[in-house]
C-alpha positions as CSV (number, residue, x, y, z in Angstrom):
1,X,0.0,0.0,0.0
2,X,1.4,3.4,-0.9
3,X,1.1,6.8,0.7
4,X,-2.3,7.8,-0.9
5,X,-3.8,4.7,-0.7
6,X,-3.0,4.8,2.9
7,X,-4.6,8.2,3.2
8,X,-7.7,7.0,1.5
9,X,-7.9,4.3,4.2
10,X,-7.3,6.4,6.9
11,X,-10.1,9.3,5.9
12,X,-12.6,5.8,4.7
13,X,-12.7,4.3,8.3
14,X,-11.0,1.2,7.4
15,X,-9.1,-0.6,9.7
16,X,-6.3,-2.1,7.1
17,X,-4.6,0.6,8.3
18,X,-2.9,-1.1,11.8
19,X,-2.3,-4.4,10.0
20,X,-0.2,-1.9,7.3
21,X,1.4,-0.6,10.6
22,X,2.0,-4.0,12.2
23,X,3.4,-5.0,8.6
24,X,6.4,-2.8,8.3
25,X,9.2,-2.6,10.2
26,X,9.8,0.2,12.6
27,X,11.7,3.2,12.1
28,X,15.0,3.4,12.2
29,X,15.7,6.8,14.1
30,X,18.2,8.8,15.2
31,X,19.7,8.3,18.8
32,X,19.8,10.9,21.2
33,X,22.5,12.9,21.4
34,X,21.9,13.5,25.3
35,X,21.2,11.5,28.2
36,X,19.1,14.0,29.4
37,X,15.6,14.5,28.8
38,X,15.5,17.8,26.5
39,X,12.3,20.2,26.2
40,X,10.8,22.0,22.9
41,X,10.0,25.9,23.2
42,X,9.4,28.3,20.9
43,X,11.5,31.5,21.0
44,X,10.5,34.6,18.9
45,X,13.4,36.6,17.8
46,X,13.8,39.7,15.2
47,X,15.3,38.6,12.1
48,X,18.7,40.6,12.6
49,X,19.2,38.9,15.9
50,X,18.8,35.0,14.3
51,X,20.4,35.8,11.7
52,X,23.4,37.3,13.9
53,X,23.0,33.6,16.0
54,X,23.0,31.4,12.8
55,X,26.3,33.3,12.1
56,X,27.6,32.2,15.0
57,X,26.7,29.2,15.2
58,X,28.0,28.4,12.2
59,X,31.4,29.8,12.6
60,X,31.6,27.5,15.7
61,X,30.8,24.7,13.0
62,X,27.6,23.7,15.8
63,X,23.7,24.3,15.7
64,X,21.7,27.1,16.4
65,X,19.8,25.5,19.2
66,X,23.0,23.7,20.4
67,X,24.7,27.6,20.5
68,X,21.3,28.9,22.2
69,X,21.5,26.1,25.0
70,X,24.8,26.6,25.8
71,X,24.7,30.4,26.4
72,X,21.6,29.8,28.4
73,X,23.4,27.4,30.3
74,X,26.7,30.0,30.7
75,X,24.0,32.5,31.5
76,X,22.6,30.2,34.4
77,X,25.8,29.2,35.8
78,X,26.9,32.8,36.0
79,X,23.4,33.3,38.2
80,X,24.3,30.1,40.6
81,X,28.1,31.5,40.8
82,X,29.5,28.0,38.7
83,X,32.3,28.2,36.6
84,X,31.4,27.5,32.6
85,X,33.7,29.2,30.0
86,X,34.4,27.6,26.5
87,X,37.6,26.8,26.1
88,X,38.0,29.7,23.4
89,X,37.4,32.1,26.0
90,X,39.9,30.6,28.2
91,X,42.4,30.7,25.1
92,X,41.7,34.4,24.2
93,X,42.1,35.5,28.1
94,X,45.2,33.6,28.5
95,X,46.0,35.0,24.7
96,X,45.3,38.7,26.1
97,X,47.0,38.6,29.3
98,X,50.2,37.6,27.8
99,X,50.4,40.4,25.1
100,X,52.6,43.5,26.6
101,X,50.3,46.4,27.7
102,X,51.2,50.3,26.1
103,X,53.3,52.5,28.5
């Protein structure tokens, strides 16, 4: 049974549609990438402000919403008083402290 027919089943009544179900094998789908449970939500942004995010993101060669849960996380940490920095920061601190300051 292909897609439409399967539509027309579905809309008819019929009930051939759990023994196409049962028939097929299940999905393969993509693992987690967390052992954590994670949660949807919607955030509205302005277009110059995702667009400014999907630029960074991609420059770190990670996702948007990977990039957006991690400065939420820093953002939380720096509430609660723990330490998390990426190790780029670390890099340009270290980077800035050891250039010679201007007399």
């Amino acid at each position: 049974m292909n897609r439409d027919d399967a539509t027309r089943q579905f809309h008819s009544g019929g009930d051939r549609l759990a023994e196409l179900i049962d028939a097929n094998p299940p999905a393969d789908l993509p693992a987690p990438d967390t052992d954590s449970p994670m949660v949807s939500r919607s955030v509205r942004l302005p277009l110059e402000t995702y667009e400014r995010v999907r630029a960074v993101a991609d420059a770190r060669g990670i996702g948007v919403t990977t990039l957006m849960r991690q400065w939420i996380e820093a953002g939380l940490a720096d509430l609660d008083d723990s330490a998390t920095v990426s190790l780029a920061d670390v890099r340009r601190a270290l980077a800035a402290l050891s250039r010679p300051t201007a007399a």
